[in-house]
ChimeraX commands (.cxc) that place a marker at each C-alpha (Angstrom):
marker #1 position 15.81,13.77,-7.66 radius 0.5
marker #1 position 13.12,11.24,-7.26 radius 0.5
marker #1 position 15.37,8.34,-8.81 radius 0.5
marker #1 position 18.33,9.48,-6.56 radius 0.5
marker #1 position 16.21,9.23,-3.82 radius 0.5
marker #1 position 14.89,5.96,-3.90 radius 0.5
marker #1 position 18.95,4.80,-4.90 radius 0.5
marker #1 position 20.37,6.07,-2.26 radius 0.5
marker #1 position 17.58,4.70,0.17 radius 0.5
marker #1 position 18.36,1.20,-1.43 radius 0.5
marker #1 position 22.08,1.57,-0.88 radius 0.5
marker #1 position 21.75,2.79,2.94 radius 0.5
marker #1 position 19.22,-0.03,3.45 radius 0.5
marker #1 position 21.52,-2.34,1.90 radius 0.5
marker #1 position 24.57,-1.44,4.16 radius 0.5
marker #1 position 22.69,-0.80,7.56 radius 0.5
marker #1 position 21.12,-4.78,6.75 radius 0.5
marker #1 position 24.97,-5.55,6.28 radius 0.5
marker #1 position 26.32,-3.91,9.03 radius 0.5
marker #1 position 23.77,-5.64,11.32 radius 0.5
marker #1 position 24.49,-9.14,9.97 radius 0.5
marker #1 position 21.75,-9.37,7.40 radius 0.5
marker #1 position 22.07,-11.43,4.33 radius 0.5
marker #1 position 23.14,-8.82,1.16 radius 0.5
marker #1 position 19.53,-9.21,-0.65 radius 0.5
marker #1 position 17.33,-8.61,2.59 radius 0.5
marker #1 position 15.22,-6.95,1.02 radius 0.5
marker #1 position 14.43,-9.27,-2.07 radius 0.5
marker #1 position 15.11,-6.20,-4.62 radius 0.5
marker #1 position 17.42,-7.84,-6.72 radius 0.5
marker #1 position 16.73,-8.26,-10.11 radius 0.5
marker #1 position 15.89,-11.84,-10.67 radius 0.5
marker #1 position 13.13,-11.12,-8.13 radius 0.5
marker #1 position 11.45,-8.12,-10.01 radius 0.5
marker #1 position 9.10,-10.18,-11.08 radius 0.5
marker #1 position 7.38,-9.89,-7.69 radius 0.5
marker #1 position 6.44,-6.34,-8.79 radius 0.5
marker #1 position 3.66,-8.13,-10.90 radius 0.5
marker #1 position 2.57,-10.05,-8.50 radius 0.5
marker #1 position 1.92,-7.03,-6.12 radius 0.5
marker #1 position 0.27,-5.31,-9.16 radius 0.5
marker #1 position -2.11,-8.49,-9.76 radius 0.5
marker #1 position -3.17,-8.55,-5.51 radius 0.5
marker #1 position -3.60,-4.97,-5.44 radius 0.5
marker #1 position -6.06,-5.36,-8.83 radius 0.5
marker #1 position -7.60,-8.13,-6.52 radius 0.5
marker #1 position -7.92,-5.50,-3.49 radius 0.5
marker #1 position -9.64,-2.35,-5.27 radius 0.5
marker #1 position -12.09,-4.75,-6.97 radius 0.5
marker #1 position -13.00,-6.10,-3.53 radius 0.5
marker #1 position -13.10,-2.52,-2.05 radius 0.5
marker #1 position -15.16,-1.34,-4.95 radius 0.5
marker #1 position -17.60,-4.93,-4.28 radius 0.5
marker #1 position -18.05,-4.00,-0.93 radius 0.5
marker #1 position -18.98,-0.54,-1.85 radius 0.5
marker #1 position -21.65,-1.26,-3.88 radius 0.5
marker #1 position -24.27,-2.40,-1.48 radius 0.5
marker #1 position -23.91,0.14,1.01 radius 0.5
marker #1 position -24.47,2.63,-1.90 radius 0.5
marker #1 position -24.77,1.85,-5.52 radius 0.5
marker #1 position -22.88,3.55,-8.22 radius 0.5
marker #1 position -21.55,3.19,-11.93 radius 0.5
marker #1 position -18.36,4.53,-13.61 radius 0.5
marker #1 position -18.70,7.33,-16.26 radius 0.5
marker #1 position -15.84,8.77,-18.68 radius 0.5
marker #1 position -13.42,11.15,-16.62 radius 0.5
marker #1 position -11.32,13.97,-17.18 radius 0.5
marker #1 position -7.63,12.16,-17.70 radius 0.5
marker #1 position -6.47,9.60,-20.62 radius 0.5
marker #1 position -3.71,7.34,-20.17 radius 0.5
marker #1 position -0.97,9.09,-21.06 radius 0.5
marker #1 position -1.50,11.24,-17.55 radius 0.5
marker #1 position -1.83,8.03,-15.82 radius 0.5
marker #1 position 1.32,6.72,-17.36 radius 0.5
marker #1 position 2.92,9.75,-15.59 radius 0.5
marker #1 position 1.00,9.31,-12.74 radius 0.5
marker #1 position 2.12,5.84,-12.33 radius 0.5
marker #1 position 5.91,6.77,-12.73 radius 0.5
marker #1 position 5.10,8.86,-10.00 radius 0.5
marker #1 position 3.84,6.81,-7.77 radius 0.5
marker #1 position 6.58,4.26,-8.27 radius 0.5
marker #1 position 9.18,6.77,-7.41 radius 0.5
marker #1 position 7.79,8.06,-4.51 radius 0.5
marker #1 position 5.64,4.64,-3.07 radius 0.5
marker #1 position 9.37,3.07,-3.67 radius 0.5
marker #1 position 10.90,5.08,-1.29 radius 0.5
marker #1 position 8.03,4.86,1.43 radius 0.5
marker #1 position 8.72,1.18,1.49 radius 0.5
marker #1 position 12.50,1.97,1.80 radius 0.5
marker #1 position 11.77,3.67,4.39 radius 0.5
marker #1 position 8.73,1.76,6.15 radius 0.5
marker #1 position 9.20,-1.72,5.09 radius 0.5
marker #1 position 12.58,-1.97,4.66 radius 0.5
marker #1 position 15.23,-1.83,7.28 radius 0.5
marker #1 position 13.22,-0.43,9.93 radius 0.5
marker #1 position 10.88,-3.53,9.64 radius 0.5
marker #1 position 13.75,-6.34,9.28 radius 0.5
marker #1 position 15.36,-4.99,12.31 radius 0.5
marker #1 position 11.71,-4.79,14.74 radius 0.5
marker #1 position 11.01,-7.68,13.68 radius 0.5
marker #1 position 14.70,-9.22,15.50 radius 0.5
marker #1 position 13.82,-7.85,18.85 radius 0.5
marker #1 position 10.12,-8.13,18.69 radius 0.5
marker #1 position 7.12,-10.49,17.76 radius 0.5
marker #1 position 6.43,-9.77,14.20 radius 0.5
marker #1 position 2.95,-8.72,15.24 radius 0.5
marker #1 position 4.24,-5.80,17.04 radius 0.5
marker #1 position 6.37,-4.72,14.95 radius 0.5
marker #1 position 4.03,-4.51,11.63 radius 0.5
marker #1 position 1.82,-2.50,14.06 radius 0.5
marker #1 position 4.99,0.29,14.61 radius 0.5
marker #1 position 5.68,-0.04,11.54 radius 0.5
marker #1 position 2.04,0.72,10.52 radius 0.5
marker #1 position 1.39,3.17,13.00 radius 0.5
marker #1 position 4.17,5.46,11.98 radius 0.5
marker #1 position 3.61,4.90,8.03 radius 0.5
marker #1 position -0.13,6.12,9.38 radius 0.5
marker #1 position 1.21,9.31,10.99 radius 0.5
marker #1 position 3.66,10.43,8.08 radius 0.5
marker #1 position 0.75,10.89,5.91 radius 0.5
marker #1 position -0.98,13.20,8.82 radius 0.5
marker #1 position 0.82,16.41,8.17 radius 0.5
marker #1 position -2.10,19.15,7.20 radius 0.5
marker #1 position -4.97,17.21,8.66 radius 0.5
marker #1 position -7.02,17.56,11.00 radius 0.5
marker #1 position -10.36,16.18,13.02 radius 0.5
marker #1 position -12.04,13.25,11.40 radius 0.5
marker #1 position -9.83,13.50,8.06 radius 0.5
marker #1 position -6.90,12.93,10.37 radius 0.5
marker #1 position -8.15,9.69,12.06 radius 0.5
marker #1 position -9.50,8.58,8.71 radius 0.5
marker #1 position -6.37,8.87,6.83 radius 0.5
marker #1 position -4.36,7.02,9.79 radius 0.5
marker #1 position -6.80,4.35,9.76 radius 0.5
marker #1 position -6.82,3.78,5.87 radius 0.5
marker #1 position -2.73,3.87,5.64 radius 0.5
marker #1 position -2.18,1.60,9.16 radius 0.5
marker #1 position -4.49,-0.96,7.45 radius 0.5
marker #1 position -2.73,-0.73,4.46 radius 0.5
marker #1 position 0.57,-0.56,5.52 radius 0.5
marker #1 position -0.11,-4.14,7.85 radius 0.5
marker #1 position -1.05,-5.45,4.36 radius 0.5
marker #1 position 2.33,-4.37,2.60 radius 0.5
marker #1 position 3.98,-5.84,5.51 radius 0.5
marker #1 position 2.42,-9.01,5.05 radius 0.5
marker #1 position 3.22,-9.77,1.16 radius 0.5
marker #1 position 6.88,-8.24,1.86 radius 0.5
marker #1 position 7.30,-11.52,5.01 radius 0.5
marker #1 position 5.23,-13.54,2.89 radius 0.5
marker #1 position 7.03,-13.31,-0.74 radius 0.5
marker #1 position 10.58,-11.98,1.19 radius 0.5
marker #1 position 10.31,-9.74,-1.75 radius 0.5
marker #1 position 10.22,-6.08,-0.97 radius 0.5
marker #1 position 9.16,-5.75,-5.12 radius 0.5
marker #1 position 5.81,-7.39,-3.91 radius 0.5
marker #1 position 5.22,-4.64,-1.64 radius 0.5
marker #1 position 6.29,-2.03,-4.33 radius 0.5
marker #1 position 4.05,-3.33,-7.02 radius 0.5
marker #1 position 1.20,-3.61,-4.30 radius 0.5
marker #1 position 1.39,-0.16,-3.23 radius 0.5
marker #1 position 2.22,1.82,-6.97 radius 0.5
marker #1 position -0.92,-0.30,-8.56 radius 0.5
marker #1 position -3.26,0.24,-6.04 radius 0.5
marker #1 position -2.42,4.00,-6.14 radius 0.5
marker #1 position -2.93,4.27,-8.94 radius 0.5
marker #1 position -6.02,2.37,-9.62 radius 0.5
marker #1 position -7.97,4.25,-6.49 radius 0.5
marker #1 position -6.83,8.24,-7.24 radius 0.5
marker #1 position -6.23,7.88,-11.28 radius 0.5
marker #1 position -8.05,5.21,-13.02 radius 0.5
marker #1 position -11.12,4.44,-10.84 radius 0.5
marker #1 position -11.41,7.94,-9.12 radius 0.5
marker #1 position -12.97,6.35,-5.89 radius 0.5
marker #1 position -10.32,9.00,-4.03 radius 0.5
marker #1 position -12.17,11.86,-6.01 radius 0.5
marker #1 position -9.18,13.35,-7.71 radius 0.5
marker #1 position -9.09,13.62,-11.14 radius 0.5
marker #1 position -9.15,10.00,-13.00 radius 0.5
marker #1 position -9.80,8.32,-16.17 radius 0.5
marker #1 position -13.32,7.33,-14.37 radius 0.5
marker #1 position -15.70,9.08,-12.46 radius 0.5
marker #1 position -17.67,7.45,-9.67 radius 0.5
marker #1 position -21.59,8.19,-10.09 radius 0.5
marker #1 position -23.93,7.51,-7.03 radius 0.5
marker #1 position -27.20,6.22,-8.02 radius 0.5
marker #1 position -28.60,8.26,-5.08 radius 0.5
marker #1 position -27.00,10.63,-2.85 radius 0.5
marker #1 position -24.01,8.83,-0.22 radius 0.5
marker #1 position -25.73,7.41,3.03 radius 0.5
marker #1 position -24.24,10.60,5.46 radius 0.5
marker #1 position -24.62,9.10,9.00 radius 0.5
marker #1 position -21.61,6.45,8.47 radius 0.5
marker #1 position -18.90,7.04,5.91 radius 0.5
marker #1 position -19.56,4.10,3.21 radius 0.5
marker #1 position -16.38,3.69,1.85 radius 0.5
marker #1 position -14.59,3.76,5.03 radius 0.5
marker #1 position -16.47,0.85,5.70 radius 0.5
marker #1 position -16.03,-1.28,2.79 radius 0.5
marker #1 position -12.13,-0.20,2.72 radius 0.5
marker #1 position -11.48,-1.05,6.65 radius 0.5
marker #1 position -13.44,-4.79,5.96 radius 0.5
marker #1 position -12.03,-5.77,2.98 radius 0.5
marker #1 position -8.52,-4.80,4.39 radius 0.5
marker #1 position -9.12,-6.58,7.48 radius 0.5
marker #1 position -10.08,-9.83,5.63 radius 0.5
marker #1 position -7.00,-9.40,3.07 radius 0.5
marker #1 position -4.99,-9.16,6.53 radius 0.5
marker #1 position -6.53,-12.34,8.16 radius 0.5
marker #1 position -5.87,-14.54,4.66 radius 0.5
marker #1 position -2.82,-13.00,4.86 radius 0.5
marker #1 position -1.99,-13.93,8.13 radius 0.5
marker #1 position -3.13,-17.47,7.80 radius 0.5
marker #1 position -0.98,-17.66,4.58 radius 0.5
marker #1 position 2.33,-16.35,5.77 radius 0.5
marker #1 position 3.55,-19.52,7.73 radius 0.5
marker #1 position 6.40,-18.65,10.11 radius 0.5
marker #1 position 6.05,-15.13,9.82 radius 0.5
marker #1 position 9.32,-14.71,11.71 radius 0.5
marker #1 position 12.01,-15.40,8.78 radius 0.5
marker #1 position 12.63,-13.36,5.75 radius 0.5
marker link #1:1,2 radius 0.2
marker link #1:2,3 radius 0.2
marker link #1:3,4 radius 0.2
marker link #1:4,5 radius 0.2
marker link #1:5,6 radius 0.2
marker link #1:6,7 radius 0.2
marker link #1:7,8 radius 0.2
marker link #1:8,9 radius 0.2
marker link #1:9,10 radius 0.2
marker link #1:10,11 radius 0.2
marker link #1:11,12 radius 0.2
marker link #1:12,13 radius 0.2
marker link #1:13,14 radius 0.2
marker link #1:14,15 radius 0.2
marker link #1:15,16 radius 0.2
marker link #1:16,17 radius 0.2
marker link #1:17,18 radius 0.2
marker link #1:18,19 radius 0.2
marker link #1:19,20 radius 0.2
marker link #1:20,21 radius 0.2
marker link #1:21,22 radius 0.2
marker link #1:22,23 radius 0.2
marker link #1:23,24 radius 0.2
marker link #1:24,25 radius 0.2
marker link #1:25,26 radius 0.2
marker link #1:26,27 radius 0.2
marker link #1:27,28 radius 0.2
marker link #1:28,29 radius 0.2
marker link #1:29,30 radius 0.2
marker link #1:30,31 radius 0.2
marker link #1:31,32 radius 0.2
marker link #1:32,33 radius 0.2
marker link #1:33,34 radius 0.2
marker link #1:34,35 radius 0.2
marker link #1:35,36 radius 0.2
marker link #1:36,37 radius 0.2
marker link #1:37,38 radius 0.2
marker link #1:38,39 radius 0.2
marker link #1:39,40 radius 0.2
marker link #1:40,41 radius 0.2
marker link #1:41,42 radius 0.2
marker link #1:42,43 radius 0.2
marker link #1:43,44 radius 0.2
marker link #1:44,45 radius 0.2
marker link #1:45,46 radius 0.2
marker link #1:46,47 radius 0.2
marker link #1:47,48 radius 0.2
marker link #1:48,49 radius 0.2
marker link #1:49,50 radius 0.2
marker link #1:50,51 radius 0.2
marker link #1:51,52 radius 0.2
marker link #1:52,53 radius 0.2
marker link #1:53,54 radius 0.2
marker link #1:54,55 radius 0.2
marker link #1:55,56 radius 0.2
marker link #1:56,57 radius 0.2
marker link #1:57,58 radius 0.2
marker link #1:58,59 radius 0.2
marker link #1:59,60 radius 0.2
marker link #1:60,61 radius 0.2
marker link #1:61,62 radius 0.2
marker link #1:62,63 radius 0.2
marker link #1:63,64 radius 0.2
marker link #1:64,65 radius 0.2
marker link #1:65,66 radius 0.2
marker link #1:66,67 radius 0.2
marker link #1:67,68 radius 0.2
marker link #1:68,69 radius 0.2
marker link #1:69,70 radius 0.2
marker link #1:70,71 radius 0.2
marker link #1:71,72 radius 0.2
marker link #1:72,73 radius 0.2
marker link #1:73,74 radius 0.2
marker link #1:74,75 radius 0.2
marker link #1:75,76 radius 0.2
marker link #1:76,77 radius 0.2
marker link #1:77,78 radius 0.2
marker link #1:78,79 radius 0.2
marker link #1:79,80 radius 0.2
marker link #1:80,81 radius 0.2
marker link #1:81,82 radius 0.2
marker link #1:82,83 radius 0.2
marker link #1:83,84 radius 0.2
marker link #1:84,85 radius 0.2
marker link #1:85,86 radius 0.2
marker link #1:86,87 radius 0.2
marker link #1:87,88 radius 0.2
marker link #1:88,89 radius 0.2
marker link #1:89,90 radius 0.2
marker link #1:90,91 radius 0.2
marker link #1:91,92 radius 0.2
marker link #1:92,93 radius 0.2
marker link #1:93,94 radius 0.2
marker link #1:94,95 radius 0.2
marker link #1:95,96 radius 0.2
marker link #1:96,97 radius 0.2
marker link #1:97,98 radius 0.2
marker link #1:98,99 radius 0.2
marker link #1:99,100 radius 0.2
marker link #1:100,101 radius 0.2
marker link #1:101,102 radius 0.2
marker link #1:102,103 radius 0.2
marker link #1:103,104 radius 0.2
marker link #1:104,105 radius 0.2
marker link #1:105,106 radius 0.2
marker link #1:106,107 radius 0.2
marker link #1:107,108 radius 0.2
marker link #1:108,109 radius 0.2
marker link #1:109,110 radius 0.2
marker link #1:110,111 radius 0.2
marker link #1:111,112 radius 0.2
marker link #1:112,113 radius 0.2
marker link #1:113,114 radius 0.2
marker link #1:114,115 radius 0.2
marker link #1:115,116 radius 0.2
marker link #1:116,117 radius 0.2
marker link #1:117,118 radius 0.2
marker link #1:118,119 radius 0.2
marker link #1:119,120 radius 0.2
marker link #1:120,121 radius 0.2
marker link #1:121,122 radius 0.2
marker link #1:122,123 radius 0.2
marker link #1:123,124 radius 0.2
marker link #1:124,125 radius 0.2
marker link #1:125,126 radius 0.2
marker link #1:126,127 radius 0.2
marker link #1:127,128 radius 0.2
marker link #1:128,129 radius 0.2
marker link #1:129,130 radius 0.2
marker link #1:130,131 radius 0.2
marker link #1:131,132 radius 0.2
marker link #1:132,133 radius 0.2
marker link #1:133,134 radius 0.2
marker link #1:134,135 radius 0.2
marker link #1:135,136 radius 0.2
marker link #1:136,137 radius 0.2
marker link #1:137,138 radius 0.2
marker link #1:138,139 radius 0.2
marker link #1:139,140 radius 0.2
marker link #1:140,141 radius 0.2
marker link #1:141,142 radius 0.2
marker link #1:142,143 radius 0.2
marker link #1:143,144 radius 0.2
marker link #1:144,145 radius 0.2
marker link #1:145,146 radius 0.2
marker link #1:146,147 radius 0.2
marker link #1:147,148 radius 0.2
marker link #1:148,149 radius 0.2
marker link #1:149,150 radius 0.2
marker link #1:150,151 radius 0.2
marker link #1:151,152 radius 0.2
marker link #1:152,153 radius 0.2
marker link #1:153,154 radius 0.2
marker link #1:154,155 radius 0.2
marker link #1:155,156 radius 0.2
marker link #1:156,157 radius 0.2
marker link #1:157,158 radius 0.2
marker link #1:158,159 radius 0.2
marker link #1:159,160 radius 0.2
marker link #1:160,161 radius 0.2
marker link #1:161,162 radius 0.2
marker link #1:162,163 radius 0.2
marker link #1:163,164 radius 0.2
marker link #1:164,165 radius 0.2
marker link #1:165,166 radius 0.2
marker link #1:166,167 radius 0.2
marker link #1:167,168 radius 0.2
marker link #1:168,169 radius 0.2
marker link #1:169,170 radius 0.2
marker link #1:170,171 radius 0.2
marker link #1:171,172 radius 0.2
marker link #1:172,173 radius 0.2
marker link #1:173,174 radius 0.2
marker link #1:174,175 radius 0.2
marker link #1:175,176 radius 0.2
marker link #1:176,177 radius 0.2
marker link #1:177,178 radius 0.2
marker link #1:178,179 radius 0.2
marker link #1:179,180 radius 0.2
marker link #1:180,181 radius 0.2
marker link #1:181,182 radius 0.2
marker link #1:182,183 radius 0.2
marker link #1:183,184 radius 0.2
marker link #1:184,185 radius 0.2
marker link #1:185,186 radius 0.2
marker link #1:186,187 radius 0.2
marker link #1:187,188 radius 0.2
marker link #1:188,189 radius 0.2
marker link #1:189,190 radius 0.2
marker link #1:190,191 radius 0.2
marker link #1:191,192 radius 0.2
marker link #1:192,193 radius 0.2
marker link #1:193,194 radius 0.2
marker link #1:194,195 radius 0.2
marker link #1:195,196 radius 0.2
marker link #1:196,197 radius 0.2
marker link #1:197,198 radius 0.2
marker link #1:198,199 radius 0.2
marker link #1:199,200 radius 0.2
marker link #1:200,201 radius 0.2
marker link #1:201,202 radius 0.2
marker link #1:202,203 radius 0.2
marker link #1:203,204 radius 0.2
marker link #1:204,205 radius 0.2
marker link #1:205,206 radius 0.2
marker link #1:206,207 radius 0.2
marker link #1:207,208 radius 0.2
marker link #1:208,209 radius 0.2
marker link #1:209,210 radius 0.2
marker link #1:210,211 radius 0.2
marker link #1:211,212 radius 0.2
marker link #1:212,213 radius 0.2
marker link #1:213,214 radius 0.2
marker link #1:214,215 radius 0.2
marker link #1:215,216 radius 0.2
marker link #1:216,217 radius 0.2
marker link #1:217,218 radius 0.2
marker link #1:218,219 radius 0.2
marker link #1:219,220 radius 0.2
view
């Protein structure tokens, strides 16, 4: 279901792009261009070792052994490349290639981010809610950003499926079950949320370099 998901999300992307006088590879997705994929896989690699750097000082930790080996994170990762492929169907594809015509291309990364932040808000409430909207805006202007910057929607994909599952499944630093466990070497600070912090700063910076880097972020 998954796989005929994400294919039929390619192939309505592909003829609504058409149909609206777009070039037939948009989207960068053809196969030539896969390589892309790595690329996103080797930023996001960059962006949860920053996130985990930034961490530190606020409050110290190591990794110990965890509860899942790498065969469940080999299913994990399939996983999160079907469904993380068909968010950025959905998010980054067409519906950002067609803002970005009418609109500055600043505006229409923040739409785009804005609603990627409120379809993960379903079932949450208070404080959870804002944090969660914060953490997948931010994340979502960065996705943006390497899609305008590589015209490579694979860059995006491989971004977004890595850094999934490096945060919930290998690293932990979500608190779901992982191949590593974070240990505090003292007890969380509890009057500011620490790894809020370090994940809204280091995603800020990646979106400034980013920003600086894209030249005219206009064409695709």
């Amino acid at each position: 279901m998954g796989i005929a998901t994400t294919l039929a999300l390619v192939w309505l992307n592909r003829k609504f792009l058409l149909k609206d006088g777009f070039p037939g590879n948009a989207l960068g997705l053809s196969l030539h261009q896969s390589p892309w994929f790595l690329a996103g896989g080797l930023i996001a690699i960059i962006y949860v070792g920053l996130i985990a750097g930034a961490l530190w000082p606020l409050t110290p930790f190591h990794w110990v052994p965890g509860t899942i080996t790498g065969g469940n994170v080999a299913w994990r990762f399939a996983e999160y490349f079907g469904s993380n492929f068909t968010e950025e169907l959905m998010f980054r594809g067409y519906l950002l290639l067609i803002l970005r015509r009418s609109l500055a291309s600043g505006r229409a990364i923040l739409i785009v981010s804005l609603l990627f932040g409120l379809f993960h808000l379903p079932g949450l409430s208070g404080i959870v809610a804002l944090n969660m909207i914060c953490t997948t805006a931010l994340f979502s202007c960065i996705l943006c950003l390497v899609f305008i910057k590589t015209r490579s929607l694979w860059t995006a994909v491989g971004m977004h499926v890595v850094g999934n599952t490096l945060l919930h499944r290998v690293l932990g630093m979500s608190g779901e079950e992982s191949v590593f466990r974070m240990t505090f070497v003292k007890r969380p600070p509890t009057r500011y949320d620490a790894g809020l912090i370090a994940y809204v700063v280091v995603s800020l910076v990646t979106i400034i370099v980013l920003i600086r880097t894209a030249g005219d972020s206009r064409r695709t």
